[in-house]
Every structure is written in structure tokens, then in C-alpha cells.
N, C-alpha and C positions, 0 to 999 in steps of 0.2 A: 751550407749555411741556409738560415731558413730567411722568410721576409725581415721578420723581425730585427734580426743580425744585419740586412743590409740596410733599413734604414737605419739602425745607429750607427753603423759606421758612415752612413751618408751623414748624418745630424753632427759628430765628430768632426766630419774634414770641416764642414760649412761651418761650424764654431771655430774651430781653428784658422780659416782663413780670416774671422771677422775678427777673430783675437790681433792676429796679423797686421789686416788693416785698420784696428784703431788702434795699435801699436807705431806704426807707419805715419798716420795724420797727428798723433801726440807728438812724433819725433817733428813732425812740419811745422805743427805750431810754435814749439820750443825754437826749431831754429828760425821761424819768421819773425818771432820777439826779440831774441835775444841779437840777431845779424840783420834780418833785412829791416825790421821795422827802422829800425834807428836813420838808416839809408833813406827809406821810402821817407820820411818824417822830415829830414834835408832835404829832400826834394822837390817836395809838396809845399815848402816855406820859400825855397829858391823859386820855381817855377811859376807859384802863385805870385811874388812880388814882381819877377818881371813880365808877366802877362798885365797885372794893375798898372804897372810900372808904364807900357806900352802902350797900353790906353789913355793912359792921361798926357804924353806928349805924341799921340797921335803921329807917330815919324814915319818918314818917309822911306823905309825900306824896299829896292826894288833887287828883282832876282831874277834869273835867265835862267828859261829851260829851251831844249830843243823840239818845240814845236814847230817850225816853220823851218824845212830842210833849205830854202834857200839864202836863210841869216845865218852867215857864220857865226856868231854870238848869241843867236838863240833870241825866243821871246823876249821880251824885257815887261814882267809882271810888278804891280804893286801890291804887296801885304797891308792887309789891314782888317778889322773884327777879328782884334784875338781873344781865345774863349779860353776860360781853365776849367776843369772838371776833376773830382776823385769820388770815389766809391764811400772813402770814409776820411772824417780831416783825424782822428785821434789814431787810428791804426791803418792808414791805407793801404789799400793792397795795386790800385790802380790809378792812374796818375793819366790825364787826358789833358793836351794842350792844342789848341785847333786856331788856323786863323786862313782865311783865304787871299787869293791872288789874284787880282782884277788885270784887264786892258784897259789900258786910258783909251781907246777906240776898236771895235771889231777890224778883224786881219783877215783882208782874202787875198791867196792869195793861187797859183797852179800849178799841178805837178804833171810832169808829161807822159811817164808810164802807168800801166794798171800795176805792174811791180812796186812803185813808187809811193803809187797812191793807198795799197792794200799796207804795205808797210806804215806808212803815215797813219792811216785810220786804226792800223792796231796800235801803234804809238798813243793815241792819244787817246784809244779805249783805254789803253793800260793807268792811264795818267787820271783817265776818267774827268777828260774835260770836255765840258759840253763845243760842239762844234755843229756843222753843216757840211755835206760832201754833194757833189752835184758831179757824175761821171759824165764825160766825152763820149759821144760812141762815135764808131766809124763807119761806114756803112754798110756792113754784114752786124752790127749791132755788139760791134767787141770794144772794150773798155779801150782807150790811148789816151784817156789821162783823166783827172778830175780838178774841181775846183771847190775850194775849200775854206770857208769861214769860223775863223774862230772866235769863240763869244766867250767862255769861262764861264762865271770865275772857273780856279783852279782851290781845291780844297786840301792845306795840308794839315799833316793828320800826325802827333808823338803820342805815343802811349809808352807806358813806364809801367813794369808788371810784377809784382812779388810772386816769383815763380818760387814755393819753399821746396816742391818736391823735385826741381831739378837746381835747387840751391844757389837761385842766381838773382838778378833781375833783368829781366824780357825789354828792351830796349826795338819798337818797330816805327820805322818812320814810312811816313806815305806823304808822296811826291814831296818831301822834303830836298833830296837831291835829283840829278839826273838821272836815277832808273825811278820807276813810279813807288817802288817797294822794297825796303832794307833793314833788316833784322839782326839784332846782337844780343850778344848775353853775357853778362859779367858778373861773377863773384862779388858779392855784397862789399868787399875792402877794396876793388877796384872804382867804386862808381866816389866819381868826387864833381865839384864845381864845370873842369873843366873837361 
């Protein structure tokens, strides 16, 4: 084969992949209109009226996470500034609900190992809540404990995703519950109210 012969056979595959992929993103759009949009489009009307909804009777919602290893019930946070957001309101692809988590007072309070302490600090890196850590040393200058203020807020975070080409919707909450990060994904006839 001469040069010639191998670029058209190069020019061939690379048409044929692009045939492929906009073969591929035709078949995405169709099923993001016809299955997820309808979804994303309920959700976007449910979501936005109870974020309105929640601003205007201003409630008192409060929520425990495990910040503070020595409360057996965990922090006790208030919600409050909740935000809504989407990409698009007539086709959305992305669904953004955001509201944070205050202390009615800063928490200090001590933990008595560097084991302890190293665990807690990545805790609540994870959770990504602003804090203060002030180590213990002992007199060879090795950690036995720290003390620790916590300030917040606490930011949590829904996003709702029209994923077409793995035919679902993308469901990730952050610090919504007790780990800092949780992800799902359901079949467009799965996702309802509750």
C-alpha cells in the first residue's frame, strides 16, 4: 500500500467513528426527550415550589450530623438560605438545590488522641465544614490530642442530572446525610415525588 491508500483508509475509520458518534448523541437526544425530560421537567416544578415554598415560611428545620464525637446525637444544625438553580427551565438537564446549616453558637470542644483527632479533622474535611484544630503537644513535641472549634456553616448540596447516555437520572447529595457524599441513579420511570 502506498501513502495514499493509508490516509484513505485513515479518512474512512475517522468518518465512520463520527458517523457512529453522532449516531450515538441522536439516539441520546431522543431518549432525553421522549423519558428523561418529562422527569427532569416534574422536578424542576416540584423542587422549585418547595424551595419558594421554604423561603417564605422561613422553618425551623434542624438536623444532626456527627461532628462532635463526644455527642451521641451529633451536631444539631439549622437549615436555612435555600437556593434553587437549573441549567435550563424548558429542557433541563440539571436540577441544583442548595441551602446551608448554621450553629446557634461556635462548639469547642477536645479530643484526646492524635488518632482521634486526625480522624475527626478528616471528618470534617470530608463534610467540608469550616472549623479550627489547635494540637496538644507533649514534650518530645508529639500530638496527644487537639482542640477543636467548630464554626460552619455546613453547605448542602442536590443536584439532579439527565444522564441520556447512561439512560438514567444522576441523583448526588452532599452532606445531605451522614457520610458527606451519596450518589444514585435511576431509570427515568423510577424517579417520582417520593
Amino acid at each position: 500500500m502506498g501513502l495514499l491508500d493509508d490516509l484513505q483508509v485513515e479518512v474512512r475509520t475517522i468518518r465512520a467513528a463520527q458517523l457512529d458518534q453522532n449516531a450515538e448523541l441522536k439516539a441520546q437526544k431522543e431518549f432525553y426527550d421522549v423519558n428523561l425530560r418529562p422527569v427532569m421537567l416534574r422536578a424542576y416544578d416540584y423542587f422549585s415550589e418547595i424551595v419558594e415554598s421554604l423561603n417564605v415560611i422561613a422553618s425551623n428545620i434542624k438536623v444532626s450530623y456527627p461532628l462532635n464525637p463526644s455527642l451521641k446525637n451529633g451536631v444539631t444544625l439549622k437549615q436555612s438560605d435555600y437556593k434553587f438553580s437549573s441549567d435550563c427551565g424548558e429542557s433541563p438537564r440539571q436540577i441544583d438545590i442548595l441551602c446551608s446549616c448554621t450553629l446557634d453558637h461556635q462548639q469547642e470542644f477536645y479530643v484526646r488522641t492524635e488518632e482521634a483527632a486526625q480522624k475527626l479533622s478528616d471528618l470534617l474535611e470530608s463534610f467540608r465544614f469550616p472549623h479550627h484544630r489547635k494540637n496538644e503537644l507533649d514534650k518530645r513535641y508529639n500530638i496527644r490530642g487537639a482542640h477543636f472549634i467548630l464554626e460552619g456553616p455546613l453547605k448542602v448540596h442536590i443536584r439532579l442530572l439527565a444522564d441520556a447516555a447512561d439512560r438514567c437520572v444522576s441523583i448526588s447529595l452532599r452532606n445531605l446525610e451522614d457520610q458527606p457524599i451519596k450518589r444514585y441513579k435511576f431509570a427515568p420511570e423510577k424517579i417520582g415525588t417520593e
